[in-house]
TITOR-594115 format. One line per field, with one value per atom (N, C-alpha, C, O): z, x, y; residue in one letter; atom name. Coordinates in steps of 0.1 Angstrom, whole numbers, plus 5000, padded with zeros to 4 digits. Atoms other than C-alpha are relative to their C-alpha. Example, Ala and Ser with C-alpha at 12.3 -4.5 7.8 and 13.67 -1.06 7.14 Angstrom:
<recs>
Z c(5000_5078_5000_5007_5000_5071_5008_5009)
X c(5009_5123_5009_5019_4991_5137_4992_4997)
Y c(4988_4955_5012_5012_4989_4989_5011_5022)
res c(A_A_A_A_S_S_S_S)
atom c(N_CA_C_O_N_CA_C_O)
</recs>
This chain:
<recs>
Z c(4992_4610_4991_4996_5009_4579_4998_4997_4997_4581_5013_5012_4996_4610_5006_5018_5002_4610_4993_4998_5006_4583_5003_4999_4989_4601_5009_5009_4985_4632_4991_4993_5004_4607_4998_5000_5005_4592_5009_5009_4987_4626_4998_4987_4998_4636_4993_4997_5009_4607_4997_4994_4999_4607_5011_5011_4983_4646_5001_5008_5000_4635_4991_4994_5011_4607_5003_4999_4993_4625_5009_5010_4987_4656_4996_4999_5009_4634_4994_4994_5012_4610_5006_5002_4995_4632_5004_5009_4998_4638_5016_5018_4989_4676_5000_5004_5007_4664_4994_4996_5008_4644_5010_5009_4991_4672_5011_5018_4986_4696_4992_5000_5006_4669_4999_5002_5002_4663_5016_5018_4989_4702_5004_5008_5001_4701_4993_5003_5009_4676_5008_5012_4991_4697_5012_5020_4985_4727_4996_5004_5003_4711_4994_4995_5005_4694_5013_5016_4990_4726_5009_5019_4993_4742_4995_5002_5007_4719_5004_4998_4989_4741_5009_5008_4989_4770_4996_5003_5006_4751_4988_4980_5012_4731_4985_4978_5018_4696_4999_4990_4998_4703_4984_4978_5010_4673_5009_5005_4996_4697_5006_5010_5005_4698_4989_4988_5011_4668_4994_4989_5007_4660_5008_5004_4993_4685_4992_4991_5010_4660_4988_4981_5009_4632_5001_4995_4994_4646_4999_4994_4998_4655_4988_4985_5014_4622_4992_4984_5010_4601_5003_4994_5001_4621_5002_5002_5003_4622_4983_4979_5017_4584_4996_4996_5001_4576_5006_4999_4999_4595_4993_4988_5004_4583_4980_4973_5017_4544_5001_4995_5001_4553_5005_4999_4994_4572_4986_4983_5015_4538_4990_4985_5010_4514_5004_4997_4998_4531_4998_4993_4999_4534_4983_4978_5013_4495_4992_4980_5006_4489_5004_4996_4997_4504_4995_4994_5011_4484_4990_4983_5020_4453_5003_4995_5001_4463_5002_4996_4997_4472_4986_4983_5013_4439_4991_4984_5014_4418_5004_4995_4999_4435_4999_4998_5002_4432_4984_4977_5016_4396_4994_4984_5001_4395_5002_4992_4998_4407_4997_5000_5012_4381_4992_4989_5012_4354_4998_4987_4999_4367_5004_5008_5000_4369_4984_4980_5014_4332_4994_4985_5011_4323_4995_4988)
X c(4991_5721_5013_5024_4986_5745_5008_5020_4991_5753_5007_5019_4991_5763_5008_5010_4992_5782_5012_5023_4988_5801_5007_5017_4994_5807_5011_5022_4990_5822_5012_5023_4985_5845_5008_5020_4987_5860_5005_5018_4991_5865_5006_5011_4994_5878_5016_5027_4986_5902_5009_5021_4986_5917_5006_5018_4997_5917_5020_5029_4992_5943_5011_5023_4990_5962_5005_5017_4988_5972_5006_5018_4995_5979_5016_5028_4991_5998_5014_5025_4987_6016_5007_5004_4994_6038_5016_5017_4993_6073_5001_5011_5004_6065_4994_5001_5001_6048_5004_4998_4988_6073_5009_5015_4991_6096_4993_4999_5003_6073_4998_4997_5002_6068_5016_5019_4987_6106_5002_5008_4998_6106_4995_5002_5008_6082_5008_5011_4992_6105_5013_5019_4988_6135_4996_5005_5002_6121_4998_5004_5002_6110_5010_5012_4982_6145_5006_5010_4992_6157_4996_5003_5001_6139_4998_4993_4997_6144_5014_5013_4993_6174_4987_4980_5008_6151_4989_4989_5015_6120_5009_5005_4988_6154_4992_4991_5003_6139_4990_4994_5011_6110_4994_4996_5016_6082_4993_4997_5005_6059_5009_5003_4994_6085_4999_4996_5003_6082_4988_4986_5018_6043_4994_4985_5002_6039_5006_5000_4998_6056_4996_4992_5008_6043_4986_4983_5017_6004_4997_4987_5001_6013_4998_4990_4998_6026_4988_4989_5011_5997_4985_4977_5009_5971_5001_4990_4997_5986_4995_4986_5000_5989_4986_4982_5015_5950_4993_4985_5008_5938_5005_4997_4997_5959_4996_4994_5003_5952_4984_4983_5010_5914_5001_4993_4997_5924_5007_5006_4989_5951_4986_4985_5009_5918_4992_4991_5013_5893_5009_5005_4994_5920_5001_4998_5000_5924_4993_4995_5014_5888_4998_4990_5003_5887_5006_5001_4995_5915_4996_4996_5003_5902_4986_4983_5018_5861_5011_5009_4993_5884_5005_5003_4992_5901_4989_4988_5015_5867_4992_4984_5009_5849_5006_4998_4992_5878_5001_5000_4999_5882_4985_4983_5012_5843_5000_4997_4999_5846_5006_5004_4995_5872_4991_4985_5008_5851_4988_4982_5016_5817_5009_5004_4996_5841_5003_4999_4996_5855_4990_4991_5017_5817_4999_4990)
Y c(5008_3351_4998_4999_5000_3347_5008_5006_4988_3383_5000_5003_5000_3380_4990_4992_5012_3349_5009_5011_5001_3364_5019_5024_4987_3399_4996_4999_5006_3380_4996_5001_5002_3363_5005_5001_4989_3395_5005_5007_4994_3410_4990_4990_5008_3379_4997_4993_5000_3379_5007_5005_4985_3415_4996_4996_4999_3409_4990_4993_5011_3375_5005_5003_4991_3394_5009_5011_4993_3420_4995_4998_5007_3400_4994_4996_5009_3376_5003_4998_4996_3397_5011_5022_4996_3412_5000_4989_5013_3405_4996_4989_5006_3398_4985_4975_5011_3370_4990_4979_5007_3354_5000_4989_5003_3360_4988_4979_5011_3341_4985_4975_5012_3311_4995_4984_5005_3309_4997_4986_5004_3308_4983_4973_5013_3277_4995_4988_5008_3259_5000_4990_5009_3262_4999_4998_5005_3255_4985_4977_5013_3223_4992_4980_5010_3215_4995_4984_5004_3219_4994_4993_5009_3196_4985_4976_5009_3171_4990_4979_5011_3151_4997_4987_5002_3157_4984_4973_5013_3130_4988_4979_5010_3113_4999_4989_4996_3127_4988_4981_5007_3103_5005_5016_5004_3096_5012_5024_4993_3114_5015_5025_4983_3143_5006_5018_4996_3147_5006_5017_4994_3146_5011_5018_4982_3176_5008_5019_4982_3200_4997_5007_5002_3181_5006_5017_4996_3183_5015_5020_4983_3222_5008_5016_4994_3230_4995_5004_5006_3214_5006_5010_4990_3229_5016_5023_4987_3264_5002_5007_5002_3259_5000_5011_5005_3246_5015_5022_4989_3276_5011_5019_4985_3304_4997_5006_5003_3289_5010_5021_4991_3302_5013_5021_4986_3333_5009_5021_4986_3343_5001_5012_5000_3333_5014_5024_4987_3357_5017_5027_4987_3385_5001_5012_4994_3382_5000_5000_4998_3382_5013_5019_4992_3408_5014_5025_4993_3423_5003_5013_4999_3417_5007_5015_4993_3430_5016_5027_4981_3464_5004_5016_4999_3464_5005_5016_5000_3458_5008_5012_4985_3487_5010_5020_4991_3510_5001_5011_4994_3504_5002_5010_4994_3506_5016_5024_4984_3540_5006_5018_4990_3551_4999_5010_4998_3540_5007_5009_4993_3559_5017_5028_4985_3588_5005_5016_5004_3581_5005_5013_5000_3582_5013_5017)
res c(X_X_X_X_X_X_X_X_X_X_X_X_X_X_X_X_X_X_X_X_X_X_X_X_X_X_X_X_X_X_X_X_X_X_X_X_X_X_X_X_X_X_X_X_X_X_X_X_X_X_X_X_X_X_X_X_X_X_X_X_X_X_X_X_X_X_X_X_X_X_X_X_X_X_X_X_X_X_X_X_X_X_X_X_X_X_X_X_X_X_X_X_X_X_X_X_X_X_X_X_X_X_X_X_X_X_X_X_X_X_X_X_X_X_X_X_X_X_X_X_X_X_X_X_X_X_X_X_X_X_X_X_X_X_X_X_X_X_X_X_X_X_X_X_X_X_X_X_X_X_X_X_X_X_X_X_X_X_X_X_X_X_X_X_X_X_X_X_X_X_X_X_X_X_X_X_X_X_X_X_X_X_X_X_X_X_X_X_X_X_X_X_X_X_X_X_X_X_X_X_X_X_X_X_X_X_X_X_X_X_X_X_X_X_X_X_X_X_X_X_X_X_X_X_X_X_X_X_X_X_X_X_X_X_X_X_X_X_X_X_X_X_X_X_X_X_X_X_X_X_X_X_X_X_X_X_X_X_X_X_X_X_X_X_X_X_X_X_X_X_X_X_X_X_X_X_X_X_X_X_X_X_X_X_X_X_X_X_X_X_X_X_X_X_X_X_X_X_X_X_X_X_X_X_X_X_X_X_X_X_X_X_X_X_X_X_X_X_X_X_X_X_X_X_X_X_X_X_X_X_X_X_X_X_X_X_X_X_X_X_X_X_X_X_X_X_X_X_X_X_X_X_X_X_X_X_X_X_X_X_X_X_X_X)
atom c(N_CA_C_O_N_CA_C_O_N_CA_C_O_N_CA_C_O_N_CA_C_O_N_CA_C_O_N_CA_C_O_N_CA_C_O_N_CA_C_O_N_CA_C_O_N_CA_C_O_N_CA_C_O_N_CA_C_O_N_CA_C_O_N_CA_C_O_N_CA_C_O_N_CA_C_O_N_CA_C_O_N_CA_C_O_N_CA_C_O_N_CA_C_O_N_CA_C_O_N_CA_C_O_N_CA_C_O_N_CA_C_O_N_CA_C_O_N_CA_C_O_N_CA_C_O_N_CA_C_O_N_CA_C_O_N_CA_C_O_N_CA_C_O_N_CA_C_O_N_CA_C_O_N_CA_C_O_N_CA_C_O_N_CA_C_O_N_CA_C_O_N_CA_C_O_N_CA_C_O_N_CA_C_O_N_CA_C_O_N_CA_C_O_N_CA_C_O_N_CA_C_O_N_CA_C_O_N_CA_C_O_N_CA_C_O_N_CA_C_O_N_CA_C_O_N_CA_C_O_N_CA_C_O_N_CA_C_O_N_CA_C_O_N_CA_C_O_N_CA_C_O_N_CA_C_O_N_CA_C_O_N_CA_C_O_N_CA_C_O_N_CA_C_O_N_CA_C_O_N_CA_C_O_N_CA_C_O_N_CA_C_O_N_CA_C_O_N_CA_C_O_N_CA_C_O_N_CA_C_O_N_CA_C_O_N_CA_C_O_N_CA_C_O_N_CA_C_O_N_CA_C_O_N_CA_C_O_N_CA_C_O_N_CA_C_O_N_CA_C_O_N_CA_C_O_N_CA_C_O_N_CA_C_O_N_CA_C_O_N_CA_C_O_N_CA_C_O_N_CA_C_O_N_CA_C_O_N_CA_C_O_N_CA_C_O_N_CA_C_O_N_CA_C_O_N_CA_C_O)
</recs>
């Protein structure tokens, strides 16, 4: 069951990292940020205008922190079998 728990996560996480790291992506987040400036008369720069892009940004952030960890766990196990496999050539 742990395997595949942590199977699902890796798809799950290339699936978000490519998705993500695109600049489509970034274009549709910078869209979300001025759509929300710009409705900022509309709700008169309200408190609760505000904690909608607060809220957004904080859990965007919290998730992609675990999403960047696993991707550079994942770097680094690639790294340590690659230089394994110089040194058993070395031999």
């Amino acid at each position: 069951m742990q395997t595949f728990i942590a199977n699902r996560f890796e798809a799950l996480s290339e699936w978000i990292s490519a998705s993500l790291g695109n600049p489509y992506a970034f274009m549709i987040a910078c869209a979300v940020v001025a759509v929300w400036a710009l409705s900022g008369p509309v709700f008169g720069f309200s408190d609760t205008w505000q904690l909608i892009i607060n809220t957004g940004t904080t859990i965007c952030t919290f998730l992609m922190v675990f999403l960047l960890q696993n991707t550079g766990n994942r770097t680094i196990e690639e790294m340590h079998k690659r230089l394994r496999a110089v040194e058993d050539v070395n031999r």
